[in-house]
ZADO-1210 file (C-alpha; in nm, 4 decimals, padded with zeros to 6 digits):
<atoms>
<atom x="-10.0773" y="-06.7341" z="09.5218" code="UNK" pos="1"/>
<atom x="-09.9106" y="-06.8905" z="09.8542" code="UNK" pos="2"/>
<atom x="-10.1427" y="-06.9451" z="10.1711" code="UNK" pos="3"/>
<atom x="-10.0491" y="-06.6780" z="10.4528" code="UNK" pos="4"/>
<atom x="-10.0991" y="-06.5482" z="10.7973" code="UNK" pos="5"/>
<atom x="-10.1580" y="-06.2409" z="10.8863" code="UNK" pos="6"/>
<atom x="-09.9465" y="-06.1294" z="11.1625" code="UNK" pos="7"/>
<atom x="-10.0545" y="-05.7555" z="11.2660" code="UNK" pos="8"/>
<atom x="-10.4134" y="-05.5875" z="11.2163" code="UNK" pos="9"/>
<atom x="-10.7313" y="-05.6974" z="11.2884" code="UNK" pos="10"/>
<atom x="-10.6764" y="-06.0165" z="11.1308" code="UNK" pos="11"/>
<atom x="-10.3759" y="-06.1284" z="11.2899" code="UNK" pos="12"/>
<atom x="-10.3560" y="-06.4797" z="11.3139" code="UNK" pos="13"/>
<atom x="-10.6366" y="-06.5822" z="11.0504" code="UNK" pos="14"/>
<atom x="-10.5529" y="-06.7489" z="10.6938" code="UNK" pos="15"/>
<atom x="-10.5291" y="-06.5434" z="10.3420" code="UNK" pos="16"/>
<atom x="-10.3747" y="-06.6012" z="10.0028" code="UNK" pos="17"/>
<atom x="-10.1331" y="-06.3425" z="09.9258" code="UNK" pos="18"/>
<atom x="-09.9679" y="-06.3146" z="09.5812" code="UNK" pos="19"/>
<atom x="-09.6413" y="-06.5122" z="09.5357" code="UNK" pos="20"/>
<atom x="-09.4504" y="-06.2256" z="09.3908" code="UNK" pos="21"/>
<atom x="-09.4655" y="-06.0306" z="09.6823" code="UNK" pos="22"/>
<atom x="-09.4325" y="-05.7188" z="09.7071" code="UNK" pos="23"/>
<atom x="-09.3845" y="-05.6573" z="09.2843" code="UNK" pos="24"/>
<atom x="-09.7557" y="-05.7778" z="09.3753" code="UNK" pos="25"/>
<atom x="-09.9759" y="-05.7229" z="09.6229" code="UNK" pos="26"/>
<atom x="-10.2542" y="-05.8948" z="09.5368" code="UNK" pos="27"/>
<atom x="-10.4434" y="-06.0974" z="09.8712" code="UNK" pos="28"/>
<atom x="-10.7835" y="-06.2864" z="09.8935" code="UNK" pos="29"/>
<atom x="-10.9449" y="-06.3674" z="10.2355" code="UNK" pos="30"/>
<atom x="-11.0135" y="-06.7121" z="10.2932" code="UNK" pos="31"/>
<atom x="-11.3616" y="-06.7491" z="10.4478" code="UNK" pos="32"/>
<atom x="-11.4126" y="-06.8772" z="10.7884" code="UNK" pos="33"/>
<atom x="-11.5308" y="-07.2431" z="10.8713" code="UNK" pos="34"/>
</atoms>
């Protein structure tokens, strides 16, 4: 997984892992906020 940022939505701007294989998968976690 590759660190991302979300760029539309409600979380636009914040951090998530999103799978590296993109989009063959579309796997994402959220990274918590600090």
């Amino acid at each position: 997984m590759t660190q991302r940022v979300a760029k539309t939505g409600a979380n636009q701007g914040k951090l998530f892992w999103g799978c590296s294989n993109y989009p063959r998968c579309r796997g994402i976690r959220q990274i918590p906020d600090q």
